[in-house]
C-alpha positions as CSV (number, residue, x, y, z in Angstrom):
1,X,-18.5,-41.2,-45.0
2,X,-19.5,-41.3,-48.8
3,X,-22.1,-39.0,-50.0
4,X,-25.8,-40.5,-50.0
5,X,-26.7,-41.6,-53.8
6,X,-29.8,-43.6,-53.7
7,X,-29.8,-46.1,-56.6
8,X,-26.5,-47.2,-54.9
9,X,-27.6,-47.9,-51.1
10,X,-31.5,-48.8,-51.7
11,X,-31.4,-52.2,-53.0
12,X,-34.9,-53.1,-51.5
13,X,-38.7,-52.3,-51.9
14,X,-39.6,-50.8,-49.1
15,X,-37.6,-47.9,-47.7
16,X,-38.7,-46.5,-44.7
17,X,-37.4,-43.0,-43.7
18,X,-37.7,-42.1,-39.8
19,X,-35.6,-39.5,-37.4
20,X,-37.1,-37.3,-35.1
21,X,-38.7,-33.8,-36.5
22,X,-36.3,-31.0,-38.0
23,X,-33.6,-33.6,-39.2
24,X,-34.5,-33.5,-42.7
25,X,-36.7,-37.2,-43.1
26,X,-38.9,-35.9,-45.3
27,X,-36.4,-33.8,-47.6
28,X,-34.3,-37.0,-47.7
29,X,-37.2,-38.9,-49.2
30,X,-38.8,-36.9,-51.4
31,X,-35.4,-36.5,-52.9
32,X,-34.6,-40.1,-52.7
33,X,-38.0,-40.7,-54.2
34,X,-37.6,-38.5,-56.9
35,X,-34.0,-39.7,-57.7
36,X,-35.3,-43.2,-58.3
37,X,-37.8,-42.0,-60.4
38,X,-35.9,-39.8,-62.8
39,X,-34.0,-43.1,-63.0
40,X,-36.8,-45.1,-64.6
41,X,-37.2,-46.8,-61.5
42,X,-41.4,-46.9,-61.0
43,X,-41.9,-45.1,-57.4
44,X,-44.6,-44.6,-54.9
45,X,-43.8,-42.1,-52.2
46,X,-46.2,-42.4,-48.9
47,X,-46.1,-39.4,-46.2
48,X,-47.5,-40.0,-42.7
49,X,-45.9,-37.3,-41.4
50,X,-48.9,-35.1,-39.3
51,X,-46.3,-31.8,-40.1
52,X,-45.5,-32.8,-43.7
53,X,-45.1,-30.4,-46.7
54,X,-45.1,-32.6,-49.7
55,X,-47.4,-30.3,-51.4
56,X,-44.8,-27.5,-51.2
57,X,-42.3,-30.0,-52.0
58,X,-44.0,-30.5,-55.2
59,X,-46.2,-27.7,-55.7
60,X,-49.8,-29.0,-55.8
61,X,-52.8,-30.6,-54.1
62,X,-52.1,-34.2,-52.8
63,X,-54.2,-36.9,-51.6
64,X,-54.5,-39.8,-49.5
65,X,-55.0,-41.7,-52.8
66,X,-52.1,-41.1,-54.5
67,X,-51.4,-38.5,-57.3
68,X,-49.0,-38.9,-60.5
69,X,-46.4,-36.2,-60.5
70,X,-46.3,-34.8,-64.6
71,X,-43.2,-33.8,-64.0
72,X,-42.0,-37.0,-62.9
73,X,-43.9,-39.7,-65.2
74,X,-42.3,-42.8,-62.6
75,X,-43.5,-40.9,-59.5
76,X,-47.1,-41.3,-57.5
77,X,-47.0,-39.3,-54.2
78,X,-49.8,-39.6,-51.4
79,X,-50.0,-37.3,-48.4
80,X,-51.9,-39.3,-45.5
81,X,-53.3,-37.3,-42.6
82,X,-52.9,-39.3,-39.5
83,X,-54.1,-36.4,-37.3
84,X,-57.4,-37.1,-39.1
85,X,-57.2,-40.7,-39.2
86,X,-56.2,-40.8,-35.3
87,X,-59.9,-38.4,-35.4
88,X,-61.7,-40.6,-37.4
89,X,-60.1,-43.8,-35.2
90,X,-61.7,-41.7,-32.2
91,X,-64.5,-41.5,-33.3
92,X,-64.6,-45.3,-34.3
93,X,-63.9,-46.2,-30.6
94,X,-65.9,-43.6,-28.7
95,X,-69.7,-44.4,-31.1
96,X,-70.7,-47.3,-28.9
97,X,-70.7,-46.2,-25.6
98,X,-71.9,-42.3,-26.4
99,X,-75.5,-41.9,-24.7
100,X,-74.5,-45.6,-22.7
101,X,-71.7,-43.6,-20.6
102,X,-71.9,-40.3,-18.8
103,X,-70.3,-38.1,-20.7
104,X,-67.8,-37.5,-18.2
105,X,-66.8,-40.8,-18.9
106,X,-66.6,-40.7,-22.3
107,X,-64.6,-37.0,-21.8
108,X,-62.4,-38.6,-20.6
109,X,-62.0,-41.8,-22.7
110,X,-61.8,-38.7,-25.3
111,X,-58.4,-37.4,-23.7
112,X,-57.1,-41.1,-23.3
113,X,-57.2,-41.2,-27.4
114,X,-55.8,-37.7,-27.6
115,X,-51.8,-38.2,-27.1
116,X,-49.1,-38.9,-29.7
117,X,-49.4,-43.1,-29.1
118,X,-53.0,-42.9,-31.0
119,X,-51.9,-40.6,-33.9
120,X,-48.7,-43.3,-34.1
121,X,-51.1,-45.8,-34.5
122,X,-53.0,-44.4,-36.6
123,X,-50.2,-43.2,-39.1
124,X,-49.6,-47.2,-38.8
125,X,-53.2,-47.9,-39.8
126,X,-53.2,-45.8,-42.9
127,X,-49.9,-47.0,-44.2
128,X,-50.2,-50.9,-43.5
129,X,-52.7,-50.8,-46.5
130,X,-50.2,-50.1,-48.6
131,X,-47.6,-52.1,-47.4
132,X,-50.0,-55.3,-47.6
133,X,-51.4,-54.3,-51.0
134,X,-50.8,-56.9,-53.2
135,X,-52.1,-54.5,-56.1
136,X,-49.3,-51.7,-54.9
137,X,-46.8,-53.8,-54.3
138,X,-47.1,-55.3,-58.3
139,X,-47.1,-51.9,-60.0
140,X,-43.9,-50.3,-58.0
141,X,-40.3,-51.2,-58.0
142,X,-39.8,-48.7,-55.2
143,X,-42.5,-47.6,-52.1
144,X,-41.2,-44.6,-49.6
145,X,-42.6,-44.2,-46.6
146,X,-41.6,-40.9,-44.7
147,X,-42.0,-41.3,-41.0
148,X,-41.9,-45.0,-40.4
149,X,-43.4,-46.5,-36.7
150,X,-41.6,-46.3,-33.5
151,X,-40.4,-49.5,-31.8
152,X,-43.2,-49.2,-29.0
153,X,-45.8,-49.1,-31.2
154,X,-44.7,-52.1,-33.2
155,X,-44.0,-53.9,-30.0
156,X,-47.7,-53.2,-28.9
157,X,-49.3,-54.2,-32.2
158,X,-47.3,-57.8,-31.7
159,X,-48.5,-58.5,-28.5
160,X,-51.6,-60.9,-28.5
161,X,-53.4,-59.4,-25.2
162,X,-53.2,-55.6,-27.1
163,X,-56.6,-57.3,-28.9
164,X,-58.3,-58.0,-26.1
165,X,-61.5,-56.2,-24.7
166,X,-59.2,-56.1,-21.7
167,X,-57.9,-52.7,-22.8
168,X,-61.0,-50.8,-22.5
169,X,-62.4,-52.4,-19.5
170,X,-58.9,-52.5,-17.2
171,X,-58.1,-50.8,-13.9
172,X,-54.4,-51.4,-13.8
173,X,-53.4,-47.6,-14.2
174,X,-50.9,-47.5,-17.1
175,X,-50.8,-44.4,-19.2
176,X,-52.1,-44.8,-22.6
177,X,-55.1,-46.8,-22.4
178,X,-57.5,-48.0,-25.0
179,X,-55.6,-47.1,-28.1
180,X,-55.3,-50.5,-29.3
181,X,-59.1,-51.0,-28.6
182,X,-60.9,-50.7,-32.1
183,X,-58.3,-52.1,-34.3
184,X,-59.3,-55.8,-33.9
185,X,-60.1,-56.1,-37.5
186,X,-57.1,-55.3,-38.7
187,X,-54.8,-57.6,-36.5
188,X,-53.7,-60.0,-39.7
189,X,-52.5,-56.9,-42.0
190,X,-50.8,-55.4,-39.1
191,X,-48.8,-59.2,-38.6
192,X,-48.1,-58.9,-42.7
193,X,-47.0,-55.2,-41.9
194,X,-44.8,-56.1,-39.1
195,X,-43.3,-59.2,-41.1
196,X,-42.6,-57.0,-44.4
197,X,-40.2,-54.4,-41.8
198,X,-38.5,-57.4,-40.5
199,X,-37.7,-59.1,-43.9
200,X,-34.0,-57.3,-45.1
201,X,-34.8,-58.5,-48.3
202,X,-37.7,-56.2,-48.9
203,X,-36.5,-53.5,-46.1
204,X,-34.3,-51.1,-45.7
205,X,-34.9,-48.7,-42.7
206,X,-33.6,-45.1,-43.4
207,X,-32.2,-43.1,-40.2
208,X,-31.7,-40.0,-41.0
209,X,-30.2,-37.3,-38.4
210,X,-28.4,-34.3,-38.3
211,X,-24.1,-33.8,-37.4
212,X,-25.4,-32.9,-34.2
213,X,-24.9,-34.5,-30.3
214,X,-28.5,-34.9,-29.6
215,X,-29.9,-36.0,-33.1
216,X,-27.1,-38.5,-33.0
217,X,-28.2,-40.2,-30.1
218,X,-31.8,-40.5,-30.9
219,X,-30.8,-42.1,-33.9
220,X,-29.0,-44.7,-31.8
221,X,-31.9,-45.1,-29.4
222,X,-34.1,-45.7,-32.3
223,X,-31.4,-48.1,-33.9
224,X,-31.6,-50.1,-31.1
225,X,-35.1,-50.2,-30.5
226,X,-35.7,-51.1,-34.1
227,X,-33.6,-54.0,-33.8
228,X,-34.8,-56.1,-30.8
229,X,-37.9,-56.3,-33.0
230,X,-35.5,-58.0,-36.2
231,X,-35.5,-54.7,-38.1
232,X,-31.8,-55.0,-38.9
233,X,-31.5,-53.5,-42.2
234,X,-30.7,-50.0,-41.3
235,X,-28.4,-47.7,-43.1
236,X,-27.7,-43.5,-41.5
237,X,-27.7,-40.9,-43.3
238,X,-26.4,-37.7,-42.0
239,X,-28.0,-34.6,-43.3
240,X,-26.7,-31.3,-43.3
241,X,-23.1,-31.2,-43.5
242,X,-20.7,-28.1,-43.8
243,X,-18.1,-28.5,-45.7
244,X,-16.9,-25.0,-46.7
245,X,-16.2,-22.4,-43.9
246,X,-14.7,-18.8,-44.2
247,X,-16.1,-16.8,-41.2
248,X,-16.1,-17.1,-37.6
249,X,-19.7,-18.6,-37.5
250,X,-19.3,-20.9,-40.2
251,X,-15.4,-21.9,-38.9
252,X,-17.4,-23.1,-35.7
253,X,-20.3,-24.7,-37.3
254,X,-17.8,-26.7,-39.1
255,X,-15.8,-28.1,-35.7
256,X,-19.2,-28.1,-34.0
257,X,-20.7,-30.4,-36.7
258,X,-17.0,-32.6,-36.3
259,X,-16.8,-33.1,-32.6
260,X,-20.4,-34.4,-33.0
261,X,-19.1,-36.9,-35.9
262,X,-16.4,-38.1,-33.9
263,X,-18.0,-38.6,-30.9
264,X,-20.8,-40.6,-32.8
265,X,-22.7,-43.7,-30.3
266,X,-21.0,-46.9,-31.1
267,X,-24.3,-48.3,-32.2
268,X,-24.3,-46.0,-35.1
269,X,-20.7,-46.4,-36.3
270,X,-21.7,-49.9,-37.6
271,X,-24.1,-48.6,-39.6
272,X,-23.6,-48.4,-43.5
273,X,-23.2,-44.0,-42.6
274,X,-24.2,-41.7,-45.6
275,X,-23.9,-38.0,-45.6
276,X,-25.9,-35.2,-47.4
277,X,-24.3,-31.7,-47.7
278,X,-25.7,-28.8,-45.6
279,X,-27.8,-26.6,-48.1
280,X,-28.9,-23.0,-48.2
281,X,-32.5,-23.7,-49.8
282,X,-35.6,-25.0,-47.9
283,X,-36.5,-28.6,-50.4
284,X,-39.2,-27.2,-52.2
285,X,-39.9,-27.1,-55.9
286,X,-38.9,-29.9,-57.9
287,X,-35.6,-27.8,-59.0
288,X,-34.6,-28.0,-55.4
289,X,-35.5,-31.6,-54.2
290,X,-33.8,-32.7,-57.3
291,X,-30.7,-30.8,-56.8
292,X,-30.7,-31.3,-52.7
293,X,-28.3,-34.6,-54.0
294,X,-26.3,-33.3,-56.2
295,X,-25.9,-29.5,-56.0
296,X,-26.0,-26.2,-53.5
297,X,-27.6,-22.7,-54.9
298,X,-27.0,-20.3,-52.6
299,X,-29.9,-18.1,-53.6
300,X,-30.4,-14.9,-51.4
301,X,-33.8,-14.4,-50.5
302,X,-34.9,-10.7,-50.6
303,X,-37.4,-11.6,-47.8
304,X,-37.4,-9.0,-44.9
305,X,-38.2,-9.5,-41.9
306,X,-41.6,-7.5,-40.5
307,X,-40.7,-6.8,-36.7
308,X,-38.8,-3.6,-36.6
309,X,-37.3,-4.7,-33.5
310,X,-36.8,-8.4,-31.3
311,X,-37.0,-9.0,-27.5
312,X,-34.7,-10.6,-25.8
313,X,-34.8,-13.1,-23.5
314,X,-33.8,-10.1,-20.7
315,X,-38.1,-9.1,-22.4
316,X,-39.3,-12.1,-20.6
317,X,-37.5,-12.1,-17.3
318,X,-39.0,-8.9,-17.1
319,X,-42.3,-10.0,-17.6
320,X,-42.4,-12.8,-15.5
321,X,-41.2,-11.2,-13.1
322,X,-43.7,-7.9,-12.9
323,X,-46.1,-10.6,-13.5
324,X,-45.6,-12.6,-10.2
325,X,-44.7,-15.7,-11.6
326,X,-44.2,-18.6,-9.6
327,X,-43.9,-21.8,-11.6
328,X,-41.6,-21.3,-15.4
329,X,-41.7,-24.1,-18.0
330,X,-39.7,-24.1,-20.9
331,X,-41.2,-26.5,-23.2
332,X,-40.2,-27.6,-27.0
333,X,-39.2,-30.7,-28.7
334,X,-35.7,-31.6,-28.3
335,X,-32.9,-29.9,-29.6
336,X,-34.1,-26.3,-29.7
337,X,-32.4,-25.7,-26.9
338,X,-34.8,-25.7,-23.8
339,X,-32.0,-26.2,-21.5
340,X,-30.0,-23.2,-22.4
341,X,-33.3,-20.6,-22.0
342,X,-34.3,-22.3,-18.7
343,X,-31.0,-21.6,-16.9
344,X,-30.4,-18.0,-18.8
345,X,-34.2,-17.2,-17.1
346,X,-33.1,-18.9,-13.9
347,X,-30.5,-16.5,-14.0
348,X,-31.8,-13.1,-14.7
349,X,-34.5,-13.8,-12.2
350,X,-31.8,-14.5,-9.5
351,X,-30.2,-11.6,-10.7
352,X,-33.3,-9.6,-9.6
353,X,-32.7,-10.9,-6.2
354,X,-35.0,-13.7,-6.5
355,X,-34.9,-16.9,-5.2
356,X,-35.2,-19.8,-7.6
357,X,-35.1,-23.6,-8.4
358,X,-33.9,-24.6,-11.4
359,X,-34.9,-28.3,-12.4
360,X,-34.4,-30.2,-15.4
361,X,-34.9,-34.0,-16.9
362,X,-31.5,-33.3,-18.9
363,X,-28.5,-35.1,-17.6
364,X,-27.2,-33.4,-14.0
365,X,-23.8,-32.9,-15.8
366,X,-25.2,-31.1,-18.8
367,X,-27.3,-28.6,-16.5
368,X,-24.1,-27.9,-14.6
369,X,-22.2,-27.7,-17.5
370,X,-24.4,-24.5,-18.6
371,X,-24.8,-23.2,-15.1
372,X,-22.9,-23.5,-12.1
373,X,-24.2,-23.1,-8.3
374,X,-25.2,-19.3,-9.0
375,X,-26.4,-17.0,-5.5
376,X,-30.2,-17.2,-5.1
377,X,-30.5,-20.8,-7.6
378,X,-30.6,-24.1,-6.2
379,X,-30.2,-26.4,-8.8
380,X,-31.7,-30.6,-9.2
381,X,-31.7,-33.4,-11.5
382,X,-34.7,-35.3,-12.4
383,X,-33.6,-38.6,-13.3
384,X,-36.2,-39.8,-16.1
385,X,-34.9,-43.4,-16.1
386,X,-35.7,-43.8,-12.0
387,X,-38.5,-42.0,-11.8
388,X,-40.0,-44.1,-15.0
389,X,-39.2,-47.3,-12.8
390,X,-40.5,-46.3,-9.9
391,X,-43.6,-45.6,-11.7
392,X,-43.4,-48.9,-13.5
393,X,-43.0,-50.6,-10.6
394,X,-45.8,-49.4,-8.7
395,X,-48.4,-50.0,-11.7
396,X,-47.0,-53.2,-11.7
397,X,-47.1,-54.4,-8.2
398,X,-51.2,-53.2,-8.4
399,X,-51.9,-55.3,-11.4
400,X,-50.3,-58.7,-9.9
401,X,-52.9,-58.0,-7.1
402,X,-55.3,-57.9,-8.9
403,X,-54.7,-61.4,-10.1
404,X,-54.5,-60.0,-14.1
405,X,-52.7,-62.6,-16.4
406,X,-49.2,-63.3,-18.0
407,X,-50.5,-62.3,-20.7
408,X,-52.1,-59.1,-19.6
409,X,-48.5,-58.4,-17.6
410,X,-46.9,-58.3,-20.8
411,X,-49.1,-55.9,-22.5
412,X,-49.1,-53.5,-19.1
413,X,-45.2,-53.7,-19.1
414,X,-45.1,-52.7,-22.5
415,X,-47.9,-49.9,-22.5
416,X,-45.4,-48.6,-19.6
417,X,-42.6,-48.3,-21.7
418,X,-44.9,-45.5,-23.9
419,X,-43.8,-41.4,-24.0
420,X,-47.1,-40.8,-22.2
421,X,-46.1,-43.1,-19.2
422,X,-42.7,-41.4,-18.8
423,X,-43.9,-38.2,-19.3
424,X,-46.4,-38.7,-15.9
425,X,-43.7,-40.2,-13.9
426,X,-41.5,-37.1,-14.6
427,X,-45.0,-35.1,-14.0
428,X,-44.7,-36.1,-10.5
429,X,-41.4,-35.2,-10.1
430,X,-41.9,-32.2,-11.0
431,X,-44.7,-31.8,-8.9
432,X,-42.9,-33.1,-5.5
433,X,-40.4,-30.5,-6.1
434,X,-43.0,-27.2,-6.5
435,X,-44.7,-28.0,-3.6
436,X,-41.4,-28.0,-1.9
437,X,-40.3,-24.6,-2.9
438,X,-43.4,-22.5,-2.2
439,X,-41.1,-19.6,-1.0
440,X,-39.6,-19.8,-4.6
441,X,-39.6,-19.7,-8.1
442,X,-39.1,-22.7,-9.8
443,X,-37.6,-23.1,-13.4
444,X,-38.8,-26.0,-15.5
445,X,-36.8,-27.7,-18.0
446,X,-38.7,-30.4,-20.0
447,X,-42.1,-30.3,-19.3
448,X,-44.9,-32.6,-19.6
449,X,-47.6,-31.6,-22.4
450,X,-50.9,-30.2,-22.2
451,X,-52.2,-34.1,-23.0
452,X,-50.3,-35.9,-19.8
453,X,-52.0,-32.8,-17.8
454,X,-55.9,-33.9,-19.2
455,X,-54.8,-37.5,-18.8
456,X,-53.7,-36.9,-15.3
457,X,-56.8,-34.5,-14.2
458,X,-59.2,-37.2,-15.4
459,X,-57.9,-39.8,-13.7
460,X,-58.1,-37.7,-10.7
461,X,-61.2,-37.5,-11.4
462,X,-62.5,-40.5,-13.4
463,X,-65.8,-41.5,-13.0
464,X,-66.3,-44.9,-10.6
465,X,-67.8,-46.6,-13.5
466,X,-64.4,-46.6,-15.2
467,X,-62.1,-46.6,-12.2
468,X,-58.0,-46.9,-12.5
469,X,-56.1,-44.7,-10.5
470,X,-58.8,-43.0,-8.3
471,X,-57.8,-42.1,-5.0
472,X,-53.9,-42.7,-5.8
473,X,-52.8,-39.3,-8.1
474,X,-50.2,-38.1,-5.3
475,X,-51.0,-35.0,-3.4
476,X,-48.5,-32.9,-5.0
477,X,-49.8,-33.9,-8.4
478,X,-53.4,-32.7,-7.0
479,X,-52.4,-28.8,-5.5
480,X,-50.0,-28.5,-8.5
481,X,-52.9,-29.0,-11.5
482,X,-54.7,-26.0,-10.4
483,X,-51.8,-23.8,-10.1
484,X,-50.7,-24.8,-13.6
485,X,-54.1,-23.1,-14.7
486,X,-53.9,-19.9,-12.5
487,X,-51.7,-16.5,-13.1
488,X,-48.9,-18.3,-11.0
489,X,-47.6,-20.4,-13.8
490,X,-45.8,-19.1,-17.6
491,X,-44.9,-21.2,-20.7
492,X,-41.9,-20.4,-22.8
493,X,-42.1,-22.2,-25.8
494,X,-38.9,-22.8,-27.6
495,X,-38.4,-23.5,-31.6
496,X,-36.3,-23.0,-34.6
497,X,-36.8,-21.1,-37.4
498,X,-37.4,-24.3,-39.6
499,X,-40.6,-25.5,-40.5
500,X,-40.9,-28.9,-38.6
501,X,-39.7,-27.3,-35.3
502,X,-42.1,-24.7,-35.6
503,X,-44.7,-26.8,-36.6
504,X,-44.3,-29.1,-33.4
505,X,-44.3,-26.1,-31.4
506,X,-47.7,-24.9,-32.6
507,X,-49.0,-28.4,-32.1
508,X,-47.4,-28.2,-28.2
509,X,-49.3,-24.7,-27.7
510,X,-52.8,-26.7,-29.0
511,X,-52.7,-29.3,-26.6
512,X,-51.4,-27.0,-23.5
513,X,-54.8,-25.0,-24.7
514,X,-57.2,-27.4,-24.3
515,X,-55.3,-28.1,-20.9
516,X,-56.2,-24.6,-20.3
517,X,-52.9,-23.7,-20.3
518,X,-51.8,-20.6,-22.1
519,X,-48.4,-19.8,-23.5
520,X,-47.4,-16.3,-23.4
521,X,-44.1,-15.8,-25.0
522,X,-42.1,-17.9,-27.4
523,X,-38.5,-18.3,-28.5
524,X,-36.6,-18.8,-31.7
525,X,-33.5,-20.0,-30.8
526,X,-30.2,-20.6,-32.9
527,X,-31.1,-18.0,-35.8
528,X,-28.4,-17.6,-38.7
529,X,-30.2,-14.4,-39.1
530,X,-29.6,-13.3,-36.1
531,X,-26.1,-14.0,-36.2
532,X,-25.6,-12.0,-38.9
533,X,-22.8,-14.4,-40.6
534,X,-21.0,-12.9,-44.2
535,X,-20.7,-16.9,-45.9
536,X,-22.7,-17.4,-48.8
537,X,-24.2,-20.5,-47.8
538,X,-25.4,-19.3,-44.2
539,X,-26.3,-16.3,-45.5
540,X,-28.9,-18.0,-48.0
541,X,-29.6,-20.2,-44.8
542,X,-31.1,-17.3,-43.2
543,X,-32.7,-15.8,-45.7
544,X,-35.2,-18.9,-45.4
545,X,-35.2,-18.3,-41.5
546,X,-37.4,-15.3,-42.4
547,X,-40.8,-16.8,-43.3
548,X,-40.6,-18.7,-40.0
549,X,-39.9,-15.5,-38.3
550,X,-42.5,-13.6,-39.5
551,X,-44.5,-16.2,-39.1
552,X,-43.7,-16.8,-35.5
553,X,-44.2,-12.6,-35.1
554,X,-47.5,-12.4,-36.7
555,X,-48.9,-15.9,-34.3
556,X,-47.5,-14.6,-31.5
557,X,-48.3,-10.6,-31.7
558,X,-44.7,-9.3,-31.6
559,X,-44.6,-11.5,-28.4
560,X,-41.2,-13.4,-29.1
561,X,-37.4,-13.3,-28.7
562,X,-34.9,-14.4,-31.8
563,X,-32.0,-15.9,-30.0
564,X,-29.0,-15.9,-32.5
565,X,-27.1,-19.0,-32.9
566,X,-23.9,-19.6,-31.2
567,X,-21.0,-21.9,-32.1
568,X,-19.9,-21.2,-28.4
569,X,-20.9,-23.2,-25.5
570,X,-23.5,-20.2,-23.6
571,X,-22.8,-21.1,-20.5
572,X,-22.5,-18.7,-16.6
573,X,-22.8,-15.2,-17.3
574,X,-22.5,-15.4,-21.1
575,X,-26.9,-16.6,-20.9
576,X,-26.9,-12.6,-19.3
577,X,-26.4,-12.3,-22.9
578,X,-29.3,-13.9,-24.8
């Protein structure tokens, strides 16, 4: 795998940079960005990324506008805000029908244009106008996008019945509803937009991931995804690879980061693959983006860490447990390790001689893998991929009765293939299996967020003038909603200390507020800190983890437990040990 030099690989206009959060997207192209610029190359980097820190990166105010970098005479940067464009968009859709509606109507339409789909949409919205700008296009050799569109939403903005009042006047049940409703006007720049992705002769699509299992096979998943719609021009680049090791926790990192390599989805290994070397510095400062290509400086933070001492994860079982718990979600984005604190809970409340189910959406082999049959834990597998197609199917079957079109079929099928509509089918899992085990805890790995909990409550209770699921939210799904909101239910959210893992986590903990959900304790999980390594480069590593720490302490009062990282599978009594 050669090392990732941009004037060699991007060939093309438009480069779009996507991977999920924490792999290093945005790093990747603001370097890449600025590597083309100090080339001569004219370059126009555009962030939709609602966590993005360009204006660390380049230390100063930014703008939706674009701003000239003086440091970098070839290089305009603008910062979008599609949190605040999805608000705006809202608003857009919500104007005409406030004082027409109850308002526990439009409450609810409120929620429906809440979720991740809408800001999606919206982050597509803001950067279509400068893919379609004939103006732009003419004065750049080179335009960066960091954080390009999923699959689902490009599907949705090609499909002709998405621009139909249909949307907002349905009763077919599927999960993100209306998001598509105000964006009539723009259904010709949103064609060009789609076209430009699909043309390999002005597009190259960036996937960036990490030497890691899970990152590896989201990066496939996207791959493929990105393809069916004829966005073929794909190149991977790997970020954050060890290549030096001389301790015990680098020696692992190093095989850990290996066996991943090797065992990388076939899908990918067709890819042109690029790698970027592990460094010790967080990309900010023009110094470091520049050098994040070329060089490592292992600079050794003096930062110091504010909590004079850490709980453990031994802390929370304790508190759940004097606490009365009933119902334990671990919840995080993916690869922070949600799996690992569910079962090490599981486990210490067993220990206590409780009884408890332990659940989780991750593959059955994985879960046992960590934890085998223990005394006091029964153990289950949620399969996401049934449970999505039951639900599919039975949203399906109720729009054919109702007589709705072809057409309207299409765009129901693919609305069901959203994040929103897999999160509720798992919901009610989930929910069949509490109100089985009322004489027990149960352990939640993978929960739904605070968003698919409003969307769910106000379609049990959706007002008849705006009916779609009335009367058909299962029973469990009813008795569990209120429990989620009484003293019988705690959230454990997990993160890493890294910025874009602990941003998501703070925007998890938002929406489970407004769900009336609170989260008492948090974890920060695979800390180099922590693990106290002696080589230079992990040593600088966590030096950085600090901020985030202190950070997490100070957000949290003190209420937190640093987890160090582990090149060892944690697995049976060694979770005791967290």
């Amino acid at each position: 795998m050669n090392t990732f030099y941009p004037s060699e690989v991007t060939k093309t206009q438009y480069l779009f940079f996507t991977g999920k959060g924490g792999v290093g997207k945005t790093s990747a192209a603001c370097a890449t960005a600025v590597s083309l610029a100090d080339q001569g190359e004219k370059v126009l980097l555009v962030s939709t990324d609602p966590a993005s820190n360009l204006q660390d990166v380049f230390s100063m105010e930014l703008t939706n506008k674009g701003t000239a970098i003086p440091a970098i005479p070839n290089l305009t940067v603008a910062n979008l805000d599609p949190v605040q464009a999805a608000a705006e968009y809202r608003e857009s859709v919500l104007a005409p029908y406030r004082g027409i509606m109850p308002e526990s109507v439009i409450a609810n339409m409120e929620e429906q244009l809440s979720g991740s789909c809408t800001i999606e949409i919206a982050a597509f919205n803001e950067f279509s106008n400068f893919i379609t700008d004939s103006e732009i296009q003419k004065s750049y050799d080179h335009i960066i996008f960091d954080t390009a569109p999923t699959g689902h939403t490009l599907r949705m903005l090609q499909l002709p019945s998405a621009w139909s009042n249909f949307i907002s006047e349905s009763t077919h049940g599927a999960s993100c509803l209306g998001q598509l409703s105000g964006l009539e006007s723009k259904k010709l720049v949103y064609k060009k937009a789609v076209e430009t992705l699909a043309d390999e002769n002005r597009t190259t699509l960036v996937l960036v991931t990490r030497p890691e299992e899970a990152p590896l096979k989201e990066a496939r998943h996207a791959s493929a995804e990105l393809a069916e719609l004829g966005i073929r021009n794909q190149i991977l680049v790997v970020n954050g690879v060890l290549f030096q090791c001389d301790d015990e926790i680098s020696e692992k990192l190093y095989q850990k980061q290996q066996t991943a390599l090797d065992a990388m989805p076939d899908g990918l290994k067709k890819l042109p693959a690029y790698q970027i070397p592990l460094r010790a510095y967080n990309i900010t400062g023009l110094d470091n983006v520049r050098s994040m290509l070329s060089e490592d400086r292992q600079e050794i933070k003096a930062s110091v860490v504010n909590a004079e001492n850490f709980h453990s994860l031994h802390d929370i079982v304790d508190g759940i447990d004097k606490a009365g718990r009933k119902v334990i979600f671990t919840m995080g984005k993916g690869g922070v390790g949600k799996t690992t604190v569910a079962a090490a809970i599981a486990l210490g409340l067993a220990g206590k001689g409780k009884k408890v189910h332990l659940t989780t959406t991750d593959p059955a082999a994985h879960l046992k893998f960590v934890l085998d049959q223990a005394e006091n834990i029964t153990m289950s597998h949620i399969d996401e991929h049934a449970e999505l197609k039951r639900y599919q199917d039975e949203v399906l079957a109720k729009a054919r009765a109702n007589g709705l079109s072809g057409e309207d079929i299409a765009y129901i099928e693919e609305d069901l293939r959203s994040p929103c509509t897999q999160e509720i089918a798992v919901f009610r899992a989930f929910a069949d299996i509490v109100e089985k085990a009322d004489d027990q805890i149960v352990v939640i790995d993978t929960a739904p967020t605070g968003h698919t909990l409003l969307l769910l409550e106000s379609t049990e209770n959706y007002d008849k003038e705006i009916q779609r699921t009335k009367g058909e939210t299962p029973e469990s799904v009813r008795k569990l909603l209120p429990r989620l909101k009484s003293g019988e239910t705690e959230v454990v959210i997990v993160t890493l200390p890294e910025a874009t893992p602990v941003y998501e986590a703070l925007r998890l903990e938002e929406d489970l507020k407004r769900a009336k959900i609170s989260a008492d304790w948090w974890v920060i999980n695979q800390s180099f800190y922590q693990a106290g390594t002696t080589n230079t480069l992990l040593k600088a590593k966590a030096s950085n983890e600090v901020e985030w720490i202190n950070r997490i302490d100070q957000h949290t009062d003190g209420k937190f437990a640093l987890i160090a990282w582990s090149g060892d599978q944690v697995k049976g009594n060694k979770l005791l040990e967290l």
